[in-house]
PyMOL Python script that loads the backbone (N, CA, C, O; Angstrom):
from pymol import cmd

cmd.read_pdbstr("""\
ATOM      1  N   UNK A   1       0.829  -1.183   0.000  1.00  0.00           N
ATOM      2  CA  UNK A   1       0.000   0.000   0.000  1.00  0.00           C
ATOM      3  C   UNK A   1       0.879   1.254   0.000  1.00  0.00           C
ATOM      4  O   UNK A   1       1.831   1.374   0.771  1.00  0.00           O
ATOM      5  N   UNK A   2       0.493   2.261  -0.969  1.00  0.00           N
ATOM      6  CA  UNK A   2       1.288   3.564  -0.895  1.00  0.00           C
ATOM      7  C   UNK A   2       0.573   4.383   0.341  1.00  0.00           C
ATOM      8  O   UNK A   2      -0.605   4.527   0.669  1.00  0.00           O
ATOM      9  N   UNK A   3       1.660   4.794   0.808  1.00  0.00           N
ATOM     10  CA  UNK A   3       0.847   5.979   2.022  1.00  0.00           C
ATOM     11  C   UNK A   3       0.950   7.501   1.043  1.00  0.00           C
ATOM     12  O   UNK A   3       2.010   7.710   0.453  1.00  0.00           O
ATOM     13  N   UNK A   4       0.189   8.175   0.962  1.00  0.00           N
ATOM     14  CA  UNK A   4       0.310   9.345   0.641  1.00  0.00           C
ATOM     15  C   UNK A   4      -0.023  10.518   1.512  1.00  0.00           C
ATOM     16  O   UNK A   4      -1.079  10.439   2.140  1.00  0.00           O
ATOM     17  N   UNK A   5       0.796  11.720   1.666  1.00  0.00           N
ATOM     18  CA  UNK A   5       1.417  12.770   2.566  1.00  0.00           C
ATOM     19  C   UNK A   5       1.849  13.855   1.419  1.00  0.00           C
ATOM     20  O   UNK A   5       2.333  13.748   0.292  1.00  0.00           O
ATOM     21  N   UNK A   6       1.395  15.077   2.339  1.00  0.00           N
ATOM     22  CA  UNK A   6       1.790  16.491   1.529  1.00  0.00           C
ATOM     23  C   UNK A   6       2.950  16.529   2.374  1.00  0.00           C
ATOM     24  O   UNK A   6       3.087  16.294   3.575  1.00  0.00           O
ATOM     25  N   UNK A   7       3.976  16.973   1.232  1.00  0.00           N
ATOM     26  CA  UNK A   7       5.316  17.013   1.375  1.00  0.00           C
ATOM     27  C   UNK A   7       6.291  17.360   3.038  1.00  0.00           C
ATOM     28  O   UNK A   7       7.266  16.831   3.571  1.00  0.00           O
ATOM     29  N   UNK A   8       5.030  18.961   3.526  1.00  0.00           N
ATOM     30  CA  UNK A   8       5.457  19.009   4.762  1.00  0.00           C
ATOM     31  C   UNK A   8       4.711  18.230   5.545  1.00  0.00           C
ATOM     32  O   UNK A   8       5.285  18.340   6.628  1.00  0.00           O
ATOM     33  N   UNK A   9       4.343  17.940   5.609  1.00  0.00           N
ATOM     34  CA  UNK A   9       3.994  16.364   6.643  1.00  0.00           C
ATOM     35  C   UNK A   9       5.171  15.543   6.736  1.00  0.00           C
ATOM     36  O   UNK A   9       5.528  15.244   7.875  1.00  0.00           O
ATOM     37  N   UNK A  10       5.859  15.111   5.743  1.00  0.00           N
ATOM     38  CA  UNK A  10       7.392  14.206   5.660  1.00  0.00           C
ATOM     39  C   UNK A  10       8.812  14.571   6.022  1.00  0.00           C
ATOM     40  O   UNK A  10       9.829  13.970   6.368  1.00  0.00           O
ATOM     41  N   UNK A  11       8.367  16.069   5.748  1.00  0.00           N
ATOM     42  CA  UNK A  11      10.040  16.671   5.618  1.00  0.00           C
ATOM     43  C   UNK A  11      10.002  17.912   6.558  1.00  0.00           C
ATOM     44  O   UNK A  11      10.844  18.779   6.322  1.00  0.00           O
ATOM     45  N   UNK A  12       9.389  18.057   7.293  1.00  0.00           N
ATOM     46  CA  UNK A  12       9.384  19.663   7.705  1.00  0.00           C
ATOM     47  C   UNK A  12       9.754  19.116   9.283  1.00  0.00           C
ATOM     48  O   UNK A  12       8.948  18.459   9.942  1.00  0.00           O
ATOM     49  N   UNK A  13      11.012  19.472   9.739  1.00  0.00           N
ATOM     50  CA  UNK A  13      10.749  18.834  11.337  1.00  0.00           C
ATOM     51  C   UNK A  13      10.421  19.620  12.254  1.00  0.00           C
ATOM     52  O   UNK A  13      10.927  19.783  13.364  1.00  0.00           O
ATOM     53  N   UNK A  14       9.823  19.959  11.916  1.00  0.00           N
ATOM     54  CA  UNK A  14       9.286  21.055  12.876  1.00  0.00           C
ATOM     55  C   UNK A  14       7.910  20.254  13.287  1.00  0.00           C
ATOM     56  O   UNK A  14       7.650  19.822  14.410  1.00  0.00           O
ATOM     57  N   UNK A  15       7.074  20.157  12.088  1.00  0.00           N
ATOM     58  CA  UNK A  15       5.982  19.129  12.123  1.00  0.00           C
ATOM     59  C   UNK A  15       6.030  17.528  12.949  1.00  0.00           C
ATOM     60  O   UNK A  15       5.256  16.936  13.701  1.00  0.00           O
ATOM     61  N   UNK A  16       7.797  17.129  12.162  1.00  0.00           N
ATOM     62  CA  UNK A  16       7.651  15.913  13.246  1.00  0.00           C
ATOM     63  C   UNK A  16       8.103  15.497  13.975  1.00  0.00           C
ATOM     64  O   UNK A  16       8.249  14.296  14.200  1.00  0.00           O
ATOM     65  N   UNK A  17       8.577  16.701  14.755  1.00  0.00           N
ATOM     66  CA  UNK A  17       9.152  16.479  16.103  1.00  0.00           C
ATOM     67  C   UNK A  17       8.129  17.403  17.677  1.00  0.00           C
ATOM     68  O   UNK A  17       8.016  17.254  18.894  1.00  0.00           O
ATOM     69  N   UNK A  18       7.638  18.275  16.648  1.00  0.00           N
ATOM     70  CA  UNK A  18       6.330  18.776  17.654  1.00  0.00           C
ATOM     71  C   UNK A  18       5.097  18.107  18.274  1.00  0.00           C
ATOM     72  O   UNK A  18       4.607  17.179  17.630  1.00  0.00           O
ATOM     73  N   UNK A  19       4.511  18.464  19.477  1.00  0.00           N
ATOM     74  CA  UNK A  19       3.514  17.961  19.823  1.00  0.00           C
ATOM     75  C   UNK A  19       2.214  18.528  19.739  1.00  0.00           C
ATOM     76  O   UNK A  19       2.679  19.596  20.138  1.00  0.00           O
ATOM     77  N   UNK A  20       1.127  18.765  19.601  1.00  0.00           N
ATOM     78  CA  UNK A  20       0.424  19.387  19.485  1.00  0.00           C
ATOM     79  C   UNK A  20      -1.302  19.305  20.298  1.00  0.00           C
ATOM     80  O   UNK A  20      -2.330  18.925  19.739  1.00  0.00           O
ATOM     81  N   UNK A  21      -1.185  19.715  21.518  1.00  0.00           N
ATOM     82  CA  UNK A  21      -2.084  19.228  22.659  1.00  0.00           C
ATOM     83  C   UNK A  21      -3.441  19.582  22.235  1.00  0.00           C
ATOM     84  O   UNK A  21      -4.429  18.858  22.357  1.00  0.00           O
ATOM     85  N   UNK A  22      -3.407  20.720  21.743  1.00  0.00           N
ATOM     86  CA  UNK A  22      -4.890  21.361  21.002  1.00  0.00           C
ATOM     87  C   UNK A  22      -5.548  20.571  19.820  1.00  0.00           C
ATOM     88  O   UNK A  22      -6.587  20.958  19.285  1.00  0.00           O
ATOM     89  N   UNK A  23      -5.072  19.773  19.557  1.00  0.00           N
ATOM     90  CA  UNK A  23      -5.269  18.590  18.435  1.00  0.00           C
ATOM     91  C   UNK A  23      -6.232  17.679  18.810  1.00  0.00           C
ATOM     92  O   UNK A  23      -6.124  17.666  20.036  1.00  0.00           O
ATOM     93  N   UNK A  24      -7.093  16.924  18.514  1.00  0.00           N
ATOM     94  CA  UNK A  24      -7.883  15.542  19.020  1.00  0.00           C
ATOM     95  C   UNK A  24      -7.155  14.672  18.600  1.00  0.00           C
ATOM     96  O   UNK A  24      -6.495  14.793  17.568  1.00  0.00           O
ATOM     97  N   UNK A  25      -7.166  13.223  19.648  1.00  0.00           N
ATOM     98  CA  UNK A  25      -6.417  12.194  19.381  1.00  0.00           C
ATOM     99  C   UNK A  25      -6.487  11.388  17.988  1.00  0.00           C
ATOM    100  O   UNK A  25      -5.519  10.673  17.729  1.00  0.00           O
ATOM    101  N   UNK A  26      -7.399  11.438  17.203  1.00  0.00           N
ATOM    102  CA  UNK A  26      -7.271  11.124  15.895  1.00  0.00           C
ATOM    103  C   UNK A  26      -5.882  11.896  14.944  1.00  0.00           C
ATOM    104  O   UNK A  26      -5.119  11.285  14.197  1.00  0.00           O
ATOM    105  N   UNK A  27      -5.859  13.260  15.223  1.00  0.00           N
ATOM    106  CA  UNK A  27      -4.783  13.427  14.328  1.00  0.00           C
ATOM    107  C   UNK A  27      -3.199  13.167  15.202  1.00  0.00           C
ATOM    108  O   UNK A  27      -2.076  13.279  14.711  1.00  0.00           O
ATOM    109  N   UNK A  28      -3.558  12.796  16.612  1.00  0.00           N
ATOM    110  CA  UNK A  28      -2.122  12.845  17.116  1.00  0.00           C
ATOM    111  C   UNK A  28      -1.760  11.268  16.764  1.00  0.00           C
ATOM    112  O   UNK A  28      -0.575  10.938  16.776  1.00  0.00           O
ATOM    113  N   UNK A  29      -2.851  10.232  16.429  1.00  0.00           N
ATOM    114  CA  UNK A  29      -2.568   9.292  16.038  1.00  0.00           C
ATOM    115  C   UNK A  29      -2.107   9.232  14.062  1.00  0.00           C
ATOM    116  O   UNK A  29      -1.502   8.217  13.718  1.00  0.00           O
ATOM    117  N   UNK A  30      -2.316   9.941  13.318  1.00  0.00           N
ATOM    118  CA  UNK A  30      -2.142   9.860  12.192  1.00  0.00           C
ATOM    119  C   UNK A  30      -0.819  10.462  12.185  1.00  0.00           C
ATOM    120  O   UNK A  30      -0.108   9.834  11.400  1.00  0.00           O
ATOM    121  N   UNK A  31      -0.142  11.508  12.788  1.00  0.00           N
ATOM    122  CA  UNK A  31       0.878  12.180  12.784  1.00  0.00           C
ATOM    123  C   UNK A  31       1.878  11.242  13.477  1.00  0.00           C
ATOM    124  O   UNK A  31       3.071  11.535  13.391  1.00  0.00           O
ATOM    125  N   UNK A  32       1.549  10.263  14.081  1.00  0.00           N
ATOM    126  CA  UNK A  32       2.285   8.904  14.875  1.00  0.00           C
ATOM    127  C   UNK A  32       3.006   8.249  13.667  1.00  0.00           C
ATOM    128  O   UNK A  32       4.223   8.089  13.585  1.00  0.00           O
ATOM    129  N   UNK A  33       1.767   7.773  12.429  1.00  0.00           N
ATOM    130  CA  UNK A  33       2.049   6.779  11.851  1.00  0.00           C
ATOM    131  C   UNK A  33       2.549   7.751  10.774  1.00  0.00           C
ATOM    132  O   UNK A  33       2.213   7.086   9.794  1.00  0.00           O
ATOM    133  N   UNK A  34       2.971   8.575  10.391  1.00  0.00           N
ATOM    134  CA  UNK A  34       4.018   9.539   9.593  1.00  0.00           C
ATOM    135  C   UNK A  34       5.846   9.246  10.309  1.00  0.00           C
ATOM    136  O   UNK A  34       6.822   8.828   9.685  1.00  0.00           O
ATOM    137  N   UNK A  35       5.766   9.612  11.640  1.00  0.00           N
ATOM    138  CA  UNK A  35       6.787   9.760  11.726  1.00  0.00           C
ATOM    139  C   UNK A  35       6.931   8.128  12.018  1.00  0.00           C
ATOM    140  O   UNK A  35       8.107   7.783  11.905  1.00  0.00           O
ATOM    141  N   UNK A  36       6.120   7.137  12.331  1.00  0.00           N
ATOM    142  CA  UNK A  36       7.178   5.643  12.212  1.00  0.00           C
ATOM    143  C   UNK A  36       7.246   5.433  11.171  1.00  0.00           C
ATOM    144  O   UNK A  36       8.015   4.479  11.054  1.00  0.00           O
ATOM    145  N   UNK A  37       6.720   5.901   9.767  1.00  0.00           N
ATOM    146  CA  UNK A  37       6.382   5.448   8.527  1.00  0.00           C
ATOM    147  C   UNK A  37       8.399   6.153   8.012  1.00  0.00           C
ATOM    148  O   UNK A  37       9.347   5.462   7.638  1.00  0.00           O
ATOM    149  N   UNK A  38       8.349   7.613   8.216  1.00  0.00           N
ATOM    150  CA  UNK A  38       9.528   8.067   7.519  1.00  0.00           C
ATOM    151  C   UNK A  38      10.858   7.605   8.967  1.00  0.00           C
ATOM    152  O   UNK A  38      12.053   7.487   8.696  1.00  0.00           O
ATOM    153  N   UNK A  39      10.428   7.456  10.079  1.00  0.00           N
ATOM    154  CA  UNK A  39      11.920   6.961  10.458  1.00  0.00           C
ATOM    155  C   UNK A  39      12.162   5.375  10.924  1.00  0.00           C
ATOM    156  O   UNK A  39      13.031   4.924  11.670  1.00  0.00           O
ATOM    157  N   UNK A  40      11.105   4.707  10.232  1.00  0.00           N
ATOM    158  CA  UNK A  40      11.554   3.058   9.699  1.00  0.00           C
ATOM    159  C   UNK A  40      12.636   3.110   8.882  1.00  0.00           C
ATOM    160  O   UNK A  40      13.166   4.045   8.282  1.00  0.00           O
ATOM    161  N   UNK A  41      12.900   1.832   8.965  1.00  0.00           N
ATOM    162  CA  UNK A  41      13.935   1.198   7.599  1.00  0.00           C
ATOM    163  C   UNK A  41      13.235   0.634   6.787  1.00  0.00           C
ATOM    164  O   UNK A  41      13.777   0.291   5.737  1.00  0.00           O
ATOM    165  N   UNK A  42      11.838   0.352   6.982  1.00  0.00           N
ATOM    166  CA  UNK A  42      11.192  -0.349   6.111  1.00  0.00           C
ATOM    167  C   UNK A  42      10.998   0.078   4.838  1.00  0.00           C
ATOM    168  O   UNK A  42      11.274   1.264   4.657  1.00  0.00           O
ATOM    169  N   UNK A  43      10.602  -0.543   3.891  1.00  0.00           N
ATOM    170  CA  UNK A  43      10.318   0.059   2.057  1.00  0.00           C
ATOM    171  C   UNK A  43       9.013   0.520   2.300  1.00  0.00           C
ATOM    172  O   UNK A  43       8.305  -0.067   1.481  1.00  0.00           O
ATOM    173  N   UNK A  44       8.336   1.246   2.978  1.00  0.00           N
ATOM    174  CA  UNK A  44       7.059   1.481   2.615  1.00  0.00           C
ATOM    175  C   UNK A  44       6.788   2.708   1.720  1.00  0.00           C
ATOM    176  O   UNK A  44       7.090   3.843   2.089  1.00  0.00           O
ATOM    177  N   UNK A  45       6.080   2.384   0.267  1.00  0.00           N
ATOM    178  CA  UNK A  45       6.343   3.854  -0.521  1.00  0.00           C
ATOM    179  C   UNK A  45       5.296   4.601   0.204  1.00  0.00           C
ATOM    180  O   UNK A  45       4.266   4.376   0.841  1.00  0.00           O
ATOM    181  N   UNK A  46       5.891   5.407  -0.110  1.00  0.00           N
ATOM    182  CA  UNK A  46       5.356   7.114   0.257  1.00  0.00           C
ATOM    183  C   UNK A  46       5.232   8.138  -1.200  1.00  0.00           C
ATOM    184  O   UNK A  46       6.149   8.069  -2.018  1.00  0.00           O
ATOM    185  N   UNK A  47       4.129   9.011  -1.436  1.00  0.00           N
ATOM    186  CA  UNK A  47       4.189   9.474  -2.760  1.00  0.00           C
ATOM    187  C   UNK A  47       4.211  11.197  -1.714  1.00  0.00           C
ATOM    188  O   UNK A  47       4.366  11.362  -0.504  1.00  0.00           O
ATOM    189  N   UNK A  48       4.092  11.733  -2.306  1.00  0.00           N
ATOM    190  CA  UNK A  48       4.265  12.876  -1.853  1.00  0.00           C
ATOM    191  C   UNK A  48       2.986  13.825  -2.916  1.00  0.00           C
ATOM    192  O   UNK A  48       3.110  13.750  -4.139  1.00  0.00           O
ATOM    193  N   UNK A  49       1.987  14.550  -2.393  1.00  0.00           N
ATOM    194  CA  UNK A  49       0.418  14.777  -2.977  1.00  0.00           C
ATOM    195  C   UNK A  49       0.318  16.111  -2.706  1.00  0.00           C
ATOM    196  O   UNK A  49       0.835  16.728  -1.775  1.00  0.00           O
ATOM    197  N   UNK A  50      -0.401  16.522  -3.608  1.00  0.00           N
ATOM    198  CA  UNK A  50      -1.005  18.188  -3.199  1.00  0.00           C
ATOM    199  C   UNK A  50      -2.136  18.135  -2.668  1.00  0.00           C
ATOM    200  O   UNK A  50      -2.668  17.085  -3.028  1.00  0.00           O
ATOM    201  N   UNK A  51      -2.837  18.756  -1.948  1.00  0.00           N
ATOM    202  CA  UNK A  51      -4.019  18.903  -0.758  1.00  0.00           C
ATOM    203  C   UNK A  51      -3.974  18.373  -0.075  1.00  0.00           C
ATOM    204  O   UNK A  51      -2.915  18.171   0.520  1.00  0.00           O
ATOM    205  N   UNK A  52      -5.406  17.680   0.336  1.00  0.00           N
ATOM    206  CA  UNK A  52      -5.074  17.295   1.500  1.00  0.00           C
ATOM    207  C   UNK A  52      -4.947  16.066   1.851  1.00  0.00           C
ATOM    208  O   UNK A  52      -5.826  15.418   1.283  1.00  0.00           O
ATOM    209  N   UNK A  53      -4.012  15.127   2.785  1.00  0.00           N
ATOM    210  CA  UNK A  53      -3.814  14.180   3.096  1.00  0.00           C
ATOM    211  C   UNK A  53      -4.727  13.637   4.134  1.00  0.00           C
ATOM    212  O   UNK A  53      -5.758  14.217   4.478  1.00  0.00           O
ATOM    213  N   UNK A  54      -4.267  12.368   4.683  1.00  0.00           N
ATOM    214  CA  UNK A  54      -4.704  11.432   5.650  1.00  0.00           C
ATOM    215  C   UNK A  54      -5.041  12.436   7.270  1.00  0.00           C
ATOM    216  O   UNK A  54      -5.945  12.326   8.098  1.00  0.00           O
ATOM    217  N   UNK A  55      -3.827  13.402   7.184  1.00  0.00           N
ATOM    218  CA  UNK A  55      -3.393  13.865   8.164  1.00  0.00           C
ATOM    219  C   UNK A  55      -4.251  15.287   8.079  1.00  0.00           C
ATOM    220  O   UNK A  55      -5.001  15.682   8.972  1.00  0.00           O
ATOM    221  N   UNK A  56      -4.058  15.804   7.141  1.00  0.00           N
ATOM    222  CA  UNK A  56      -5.353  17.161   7.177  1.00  0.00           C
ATOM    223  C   UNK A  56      -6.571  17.191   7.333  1.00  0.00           C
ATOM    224  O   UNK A  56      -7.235  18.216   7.492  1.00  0.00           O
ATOM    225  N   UNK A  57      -7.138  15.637   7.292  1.00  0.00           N
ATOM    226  CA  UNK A  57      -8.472  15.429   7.053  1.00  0.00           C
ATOM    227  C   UNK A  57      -9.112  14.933   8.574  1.00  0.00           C
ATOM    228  O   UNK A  57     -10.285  14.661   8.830  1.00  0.00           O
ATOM    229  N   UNK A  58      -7.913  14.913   9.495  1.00  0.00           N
ATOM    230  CA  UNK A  58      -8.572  14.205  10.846  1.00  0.00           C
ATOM    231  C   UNK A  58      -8.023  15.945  11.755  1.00  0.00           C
ATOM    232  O   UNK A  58      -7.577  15.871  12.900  1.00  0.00           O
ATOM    233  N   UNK A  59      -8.130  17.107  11.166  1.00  0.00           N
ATOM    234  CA  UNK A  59      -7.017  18.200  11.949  1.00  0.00           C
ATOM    235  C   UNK A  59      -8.758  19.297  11.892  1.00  0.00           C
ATOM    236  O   UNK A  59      -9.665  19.178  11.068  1.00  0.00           O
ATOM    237  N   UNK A  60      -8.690  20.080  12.842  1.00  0.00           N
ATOM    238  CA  UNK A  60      -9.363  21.029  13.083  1.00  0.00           C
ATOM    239  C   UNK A  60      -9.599  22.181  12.167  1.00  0.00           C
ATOM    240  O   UNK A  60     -10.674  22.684  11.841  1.00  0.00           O
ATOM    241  N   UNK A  61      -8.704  22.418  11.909  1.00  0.00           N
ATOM    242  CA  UNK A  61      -8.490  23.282  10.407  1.00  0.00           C
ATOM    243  C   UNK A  61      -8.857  22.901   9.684  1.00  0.00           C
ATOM    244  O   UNK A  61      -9.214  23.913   9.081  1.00  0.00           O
ATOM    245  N   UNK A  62      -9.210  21.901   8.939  1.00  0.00           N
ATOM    246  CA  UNK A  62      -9.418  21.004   7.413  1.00  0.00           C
ATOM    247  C   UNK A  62     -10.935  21.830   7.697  1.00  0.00           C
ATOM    248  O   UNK A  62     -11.634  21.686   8.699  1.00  0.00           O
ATOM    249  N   UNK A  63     -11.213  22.700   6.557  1.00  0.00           N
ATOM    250  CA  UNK A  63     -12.832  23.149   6.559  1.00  0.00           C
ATOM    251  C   UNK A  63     -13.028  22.664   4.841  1.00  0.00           C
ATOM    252  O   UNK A  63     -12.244  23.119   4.008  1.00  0.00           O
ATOM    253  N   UNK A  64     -14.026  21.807   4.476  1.00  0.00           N
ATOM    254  CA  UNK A  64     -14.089  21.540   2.894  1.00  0.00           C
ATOM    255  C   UNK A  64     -12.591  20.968   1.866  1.00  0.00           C
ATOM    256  O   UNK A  64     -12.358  21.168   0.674  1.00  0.00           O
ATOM    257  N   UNK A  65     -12.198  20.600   2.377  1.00  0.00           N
ATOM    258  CA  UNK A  65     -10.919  20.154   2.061  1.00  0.00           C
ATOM    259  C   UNK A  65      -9.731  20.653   2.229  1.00  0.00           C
ATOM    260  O   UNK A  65      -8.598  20.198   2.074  1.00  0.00           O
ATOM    261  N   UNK A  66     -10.370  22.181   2.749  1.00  0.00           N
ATOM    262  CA  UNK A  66      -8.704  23.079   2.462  1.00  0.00           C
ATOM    263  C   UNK A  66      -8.742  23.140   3.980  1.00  0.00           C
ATOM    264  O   UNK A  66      -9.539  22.745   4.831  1.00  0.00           O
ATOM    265  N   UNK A  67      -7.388  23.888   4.002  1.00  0.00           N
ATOM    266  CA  UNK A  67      -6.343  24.602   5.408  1.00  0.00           C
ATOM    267  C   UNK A  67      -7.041  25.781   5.545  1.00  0.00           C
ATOM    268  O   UNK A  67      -7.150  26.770   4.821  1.00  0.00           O
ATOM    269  N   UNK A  68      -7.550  25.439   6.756  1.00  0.00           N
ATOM    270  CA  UNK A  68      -8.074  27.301   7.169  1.00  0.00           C
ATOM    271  C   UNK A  68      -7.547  27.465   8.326  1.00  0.00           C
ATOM    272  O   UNK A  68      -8.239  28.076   9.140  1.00  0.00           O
ATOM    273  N   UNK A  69      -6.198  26.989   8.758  1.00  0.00           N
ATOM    274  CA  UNK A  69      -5.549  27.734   9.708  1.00  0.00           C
ATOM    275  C   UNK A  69      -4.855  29.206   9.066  1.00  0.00           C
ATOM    276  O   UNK A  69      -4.663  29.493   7.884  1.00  0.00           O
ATOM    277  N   UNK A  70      -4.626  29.835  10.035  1.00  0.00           N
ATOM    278  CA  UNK A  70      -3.805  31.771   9.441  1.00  0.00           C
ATOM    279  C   UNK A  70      -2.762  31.089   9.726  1.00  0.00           C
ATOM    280  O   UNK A  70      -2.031  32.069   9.579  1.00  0.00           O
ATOM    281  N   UNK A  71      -2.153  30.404   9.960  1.00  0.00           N
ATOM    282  CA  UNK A  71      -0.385  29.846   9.025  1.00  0.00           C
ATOM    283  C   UNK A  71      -0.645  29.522   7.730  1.00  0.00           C
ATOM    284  O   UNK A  71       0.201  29.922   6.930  1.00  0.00           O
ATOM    285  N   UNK A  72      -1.587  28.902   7.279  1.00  0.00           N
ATOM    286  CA  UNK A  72      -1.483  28.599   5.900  1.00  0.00           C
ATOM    287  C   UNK A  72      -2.040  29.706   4.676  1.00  0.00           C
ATOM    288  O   UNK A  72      -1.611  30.054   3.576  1.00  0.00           O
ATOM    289  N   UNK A  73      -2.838  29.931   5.234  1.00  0.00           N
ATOM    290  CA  UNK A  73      -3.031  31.331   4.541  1.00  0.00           C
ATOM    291  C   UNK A  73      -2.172  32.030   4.170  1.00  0.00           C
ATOM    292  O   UNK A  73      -2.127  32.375   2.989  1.00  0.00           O
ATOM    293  N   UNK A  74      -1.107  32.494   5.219  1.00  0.00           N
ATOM    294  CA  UNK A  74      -0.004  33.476   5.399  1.00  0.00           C
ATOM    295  C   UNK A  74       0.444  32.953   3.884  1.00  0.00           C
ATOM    296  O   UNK A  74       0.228  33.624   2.875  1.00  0.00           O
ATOM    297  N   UNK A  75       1.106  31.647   3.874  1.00  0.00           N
ATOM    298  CA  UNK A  75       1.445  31.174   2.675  1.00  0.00           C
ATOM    299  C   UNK A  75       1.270  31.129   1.521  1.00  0.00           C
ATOM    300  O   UNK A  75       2.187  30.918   0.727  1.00  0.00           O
ATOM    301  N   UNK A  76      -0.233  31.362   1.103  1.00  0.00           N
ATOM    302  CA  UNK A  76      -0.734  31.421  -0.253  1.00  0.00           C
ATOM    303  C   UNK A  76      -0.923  32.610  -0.910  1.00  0.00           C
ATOM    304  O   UNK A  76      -1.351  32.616  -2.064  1.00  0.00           O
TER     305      UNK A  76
END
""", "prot")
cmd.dss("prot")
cmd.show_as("cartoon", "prot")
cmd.util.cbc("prot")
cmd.orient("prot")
C-alpha cells in the first residue's frame, strides 16, 4: 500500500518532532504513523500529494478540504 502525505507532513521537522495538545487524538494518532512510517527502515512507498492528506483530514483546520488555519493562509 502507498501511504500518501503532503510534502510538509514528511520533511518539515518542525511538524515531526512537535507535539500538538490542542489537536484531538485522531490526528495525534495519524501524525504517529508519519513519523514511524519516515523513520523506519522499512520500504514502505510514500508518494508525496497536493491537498489534503490522511493527516489534514482528521485536523481542526481542514474546513471543505482546504487549510483554514492563518499559518497557511499566510502562505498562499
Amino acid at each position: 500500500m502507498i501511504e500518501r502525505f503532503r510534502p510538509h507532513h514528511i520533511l518539515c521537522e518542525r511538524f515531526l518532532t512537535l507535539t500538538f495538545p490542542e489537536r484531538e487524538e485522531e490526528f495525534a494518532e495519524a501524525k504517529r504513523k508519519v513519523v514511524e512510517i519516515i523513520g523506519s527502515h522499512e520500504e514502505t512507498p510514500v508518494e508525496a500529494i497536493e491537498g489534503v492528506d490522511q493527516i489534514c483530514r482528521v485536523c481542526l483546520n481542514c474546513q471543505d478540504d482546504r487549510c483554514e488555519s492563518r499559518q497557511a493562509k499566510k502562505t498562499l
